[in-house]
C-alpha positions in Angstrom: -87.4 12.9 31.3 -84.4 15.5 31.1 -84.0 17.6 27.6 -81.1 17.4 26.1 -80.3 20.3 23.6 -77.7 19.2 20.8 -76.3 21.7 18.6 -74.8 21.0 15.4 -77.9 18.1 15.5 -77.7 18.1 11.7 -73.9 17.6 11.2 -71.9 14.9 12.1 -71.1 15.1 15.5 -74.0 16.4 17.0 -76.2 14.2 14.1 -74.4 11.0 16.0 -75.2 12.2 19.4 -78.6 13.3 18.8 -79.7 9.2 17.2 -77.8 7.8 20.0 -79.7 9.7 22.5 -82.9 9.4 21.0 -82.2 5.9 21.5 -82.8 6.6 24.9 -86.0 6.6 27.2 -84.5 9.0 30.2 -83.8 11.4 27.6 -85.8 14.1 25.5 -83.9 15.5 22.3 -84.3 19.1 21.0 -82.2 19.4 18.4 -80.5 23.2 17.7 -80.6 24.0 13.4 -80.6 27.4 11.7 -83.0 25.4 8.7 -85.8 23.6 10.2 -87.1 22.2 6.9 -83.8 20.3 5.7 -83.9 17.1 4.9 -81.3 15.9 7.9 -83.7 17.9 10.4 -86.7 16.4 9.4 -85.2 13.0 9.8 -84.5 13.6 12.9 -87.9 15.2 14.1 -89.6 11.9 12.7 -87.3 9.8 15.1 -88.8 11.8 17.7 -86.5 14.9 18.2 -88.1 18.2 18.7 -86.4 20.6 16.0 -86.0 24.3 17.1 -84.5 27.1 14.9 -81.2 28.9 16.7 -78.2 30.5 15.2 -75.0 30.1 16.6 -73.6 33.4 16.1 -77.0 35.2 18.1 -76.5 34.5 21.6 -80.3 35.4 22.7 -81.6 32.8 20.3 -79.2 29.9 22.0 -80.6 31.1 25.6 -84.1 30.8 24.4 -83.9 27.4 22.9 -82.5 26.1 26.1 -85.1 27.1 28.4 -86.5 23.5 30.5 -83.3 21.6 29.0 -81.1 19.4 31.6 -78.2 19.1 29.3 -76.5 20.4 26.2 -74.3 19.0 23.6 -72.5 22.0 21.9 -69.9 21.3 18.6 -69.2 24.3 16.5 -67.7 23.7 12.4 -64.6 25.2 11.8 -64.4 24.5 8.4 -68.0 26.2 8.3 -67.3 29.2 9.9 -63.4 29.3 9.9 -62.5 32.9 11.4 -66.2 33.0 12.9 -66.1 29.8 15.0 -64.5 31.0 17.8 -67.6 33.8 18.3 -70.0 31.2 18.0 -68.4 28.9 20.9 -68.1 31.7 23.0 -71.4 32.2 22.8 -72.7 29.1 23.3 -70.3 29.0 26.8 -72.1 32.3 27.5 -75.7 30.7 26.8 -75.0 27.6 28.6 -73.9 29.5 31.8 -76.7 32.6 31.3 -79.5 28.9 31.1 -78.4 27.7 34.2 -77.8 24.0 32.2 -76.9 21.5 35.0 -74.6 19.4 32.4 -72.9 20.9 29.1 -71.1 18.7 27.2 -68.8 20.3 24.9 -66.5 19.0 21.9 -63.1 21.0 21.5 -60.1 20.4 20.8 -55.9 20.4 22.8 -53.7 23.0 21.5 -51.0 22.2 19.5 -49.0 25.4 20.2 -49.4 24.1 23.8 -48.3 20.5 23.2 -45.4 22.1 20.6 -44.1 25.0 22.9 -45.2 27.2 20.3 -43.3 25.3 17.2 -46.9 24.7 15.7 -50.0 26.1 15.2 -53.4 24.6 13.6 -55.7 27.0 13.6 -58.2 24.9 14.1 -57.2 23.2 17.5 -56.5 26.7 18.5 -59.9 28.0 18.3 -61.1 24.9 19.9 -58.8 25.0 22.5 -59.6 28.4 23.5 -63.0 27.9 23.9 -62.4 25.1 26.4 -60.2 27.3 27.7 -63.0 30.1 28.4 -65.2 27.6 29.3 -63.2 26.4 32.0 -63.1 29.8 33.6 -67.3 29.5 34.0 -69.4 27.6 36.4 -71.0 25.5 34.4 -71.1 21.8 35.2 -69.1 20.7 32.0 -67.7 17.6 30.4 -64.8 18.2 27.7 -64.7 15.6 24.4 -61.7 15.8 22.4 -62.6 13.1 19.0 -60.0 11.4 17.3 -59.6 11.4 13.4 -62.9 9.5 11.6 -62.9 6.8 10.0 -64.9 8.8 7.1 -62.2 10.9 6.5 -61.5 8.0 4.2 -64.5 8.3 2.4 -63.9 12.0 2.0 -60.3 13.9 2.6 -58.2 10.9 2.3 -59.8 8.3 -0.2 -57.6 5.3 -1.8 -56.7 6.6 -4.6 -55.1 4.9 -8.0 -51.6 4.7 -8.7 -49.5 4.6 -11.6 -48.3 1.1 -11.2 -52.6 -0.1 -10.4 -52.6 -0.2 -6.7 -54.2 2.3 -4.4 -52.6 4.3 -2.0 -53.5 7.2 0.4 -50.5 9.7 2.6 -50.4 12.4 4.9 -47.5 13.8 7.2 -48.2 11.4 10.0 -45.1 9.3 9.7 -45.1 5.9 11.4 -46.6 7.6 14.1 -49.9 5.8 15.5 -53.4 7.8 14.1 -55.7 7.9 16.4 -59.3 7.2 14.9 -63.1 6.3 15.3 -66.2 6.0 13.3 -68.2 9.6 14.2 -71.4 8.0 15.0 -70.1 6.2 17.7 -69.1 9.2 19.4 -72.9 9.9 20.2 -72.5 6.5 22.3 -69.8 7.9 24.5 -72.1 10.9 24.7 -74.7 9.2 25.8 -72.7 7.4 28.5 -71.9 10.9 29.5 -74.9 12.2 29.9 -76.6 9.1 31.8 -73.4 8.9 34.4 -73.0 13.4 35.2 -71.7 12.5 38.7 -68.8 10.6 36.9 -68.0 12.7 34.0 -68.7 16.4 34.9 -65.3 18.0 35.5 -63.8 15.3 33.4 -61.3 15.6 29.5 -62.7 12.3 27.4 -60.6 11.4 24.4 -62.9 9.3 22.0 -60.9 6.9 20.4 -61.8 3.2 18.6 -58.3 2.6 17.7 -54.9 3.9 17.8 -53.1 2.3 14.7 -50.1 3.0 12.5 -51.2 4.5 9.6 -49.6 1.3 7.2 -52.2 -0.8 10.0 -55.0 1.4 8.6 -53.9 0.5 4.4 -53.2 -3.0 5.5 -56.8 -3.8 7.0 -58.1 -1.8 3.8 -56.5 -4.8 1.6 -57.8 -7.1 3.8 -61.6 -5.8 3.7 -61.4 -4.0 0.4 -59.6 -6.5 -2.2 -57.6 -4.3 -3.5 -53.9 -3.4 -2.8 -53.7 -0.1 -0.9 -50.9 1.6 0.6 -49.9 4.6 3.4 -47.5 7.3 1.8 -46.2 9.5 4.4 -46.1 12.9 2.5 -43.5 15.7 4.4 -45.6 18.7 5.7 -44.3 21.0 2.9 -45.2 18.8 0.7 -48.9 18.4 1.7 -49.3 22.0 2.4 -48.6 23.1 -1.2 -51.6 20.8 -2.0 -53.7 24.3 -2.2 -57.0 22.8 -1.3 -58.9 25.2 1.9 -57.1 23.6 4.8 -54.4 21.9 3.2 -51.6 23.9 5.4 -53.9 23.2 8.8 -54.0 19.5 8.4 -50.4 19.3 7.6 -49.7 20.9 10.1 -52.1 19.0 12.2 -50.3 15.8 11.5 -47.2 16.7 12.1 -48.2 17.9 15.5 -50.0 14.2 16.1 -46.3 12.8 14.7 -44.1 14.9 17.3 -46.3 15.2 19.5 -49.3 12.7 20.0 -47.3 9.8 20.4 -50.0 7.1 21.5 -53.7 7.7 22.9 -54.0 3.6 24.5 -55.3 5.4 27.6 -58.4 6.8 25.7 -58.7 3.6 23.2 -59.8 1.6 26.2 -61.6 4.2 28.2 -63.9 4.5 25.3 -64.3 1.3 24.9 -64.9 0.9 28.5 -67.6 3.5 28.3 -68.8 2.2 24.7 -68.4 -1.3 24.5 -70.4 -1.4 21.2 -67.9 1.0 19.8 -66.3 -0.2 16.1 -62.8 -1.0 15.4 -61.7 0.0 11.8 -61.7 -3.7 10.0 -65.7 -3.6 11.5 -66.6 -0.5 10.4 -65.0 -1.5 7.0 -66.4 -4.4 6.3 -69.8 -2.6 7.1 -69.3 0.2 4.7 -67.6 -2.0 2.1 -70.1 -0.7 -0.5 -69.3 3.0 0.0 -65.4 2.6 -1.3 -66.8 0.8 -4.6 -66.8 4.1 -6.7 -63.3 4.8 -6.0 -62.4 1.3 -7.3 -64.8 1.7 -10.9 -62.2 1.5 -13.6 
């Protein structure tokens, strides 16, 4: 059995790739957290996982937790670490390549000063484009995953919320542009496809995406699933920057790079779907987590 390391294992992305691949019976899972004892670690160590204590920002601790591992998994948080994230993926690069790992699978991010010719800037695609970037001048066997928009950013950043005249609405500076999306614990599923097929995949860029929808497309299966009438509002970028919540001007900005500049992602829709046939479309994955928008509804 080949040891898979998966850092960020009690976070999203790395939580959804370590369950999928503990699913697995070719694959052991050690699973990279700087608190052992919290509650998401331990409910991964009872599904099997071995749980080892590593910090991101000390590069001799990464090195040691990846001695006898096959593979790693590495994710770093952004809006964790901001400024300090780039530091930390650079050091997991480093570790990777000083471990001799045979297959690093690493989530980062395009650059949208690159796809804007420098008109744009979101700081953080940037960081996560430069760390692809510096781990693409390495050795290491590698396999880049850049994940779409998640579906639970409407159960977190963008909600439905109530309008003046009693329907529900969400916005952001996307346009009519198609918003590429997916539910984050089916990225651990094109993971785990991934990892099982290295020959195929090492050397590879995988865009994971479920769906690739106009944004109205996304309020309009809401009405369907939810009962309630819910609408997009396409808010300009100036307008959603002056929001003056901690990342307000980076997802604005964000958005309108995906508006001018991401125009469609079909080609990675049915890749991953290829790779993932179980994967969710958004009216599944909302009829399944029906019960999670019921607070935003209470009158």
């Amino acid at each position: 059995m080949k040891t898979i390391l998966v850092t960020g294992a009690t976070g999203a992305q790395g939580g959804s790739v370590a369950r999928h691949l503990l699913q697995q019976e070719n694959f052991k899972v050690r699973c990279l957290t700087r608190n052992p004892e919290s509650d998401a670690a331990l409910a991964l160590e009872s599904k099997g996982a071995e749980i080892i204590k590593a910090d991101l920002s000390d590069k001799e601790t990464l090195i040691a937790a990846m001695q006898g591992c096959y593979g790693v998994f590495g994710v770093t948080n952004f809006w964790e670490h901001f400024g300090g994230e780039l530091q930390q993926g650079l050091n997991l690069v480093d570790a990777v390549e000083a471990a001799n790992i045979d297959h690093f699978v690493f989530s980062t991010l395009p650059s949208a000063e690159q796809l804007s010719n420098g008109t744009l800037s979101v700081p953080h695609f940037e960081t996560k484009a430069a760390m692809e970037n510096y781990s693409r001048s390495k050795d290491t066997p590698t396999t880049y995953v850049h994940a779409a928009f998640y579906f639970e950013n409407f159960l977190s950043f963008f909600p439905p919320m109530k309008q003046e005249d009693g329907t529900y609405g969400f916005g952001f500076p996307q346009g009519n542009t198609p918003l590429a999306a997916l539910s984050i614990e089916d990225l651990g599923g094109i993971v785990n496809t991934i990892f099982s097929d290295p020959s195929k995949y090492i050397g590879k860029l995988i865009g994971a995406v479920a769906e690739d929808l106009e944004p109205v497309k996304y309020a309009e299966i809401m009405t369907k699933v939810l009962g309630k009438t819910i609408q997009y509002k396409d808010i300009p970028r100036e307008v959603f920057a002056s929001f003056g919540f901690p990342g307000a001007e980076d997802l604005a900005t964000q958005f309108t790079c995906n508006r001018l500049h991401i125009l469609e992602r079909k080609a990675d829709r049915k890749s991953s779907h290829e790779m993932y046939p179980e994967i969710k479309g958004f009216e599944q994955w909302l009829t399944e987590n029906k019960e999670k928008f019921a607070p935003f509804f209470l009158e």
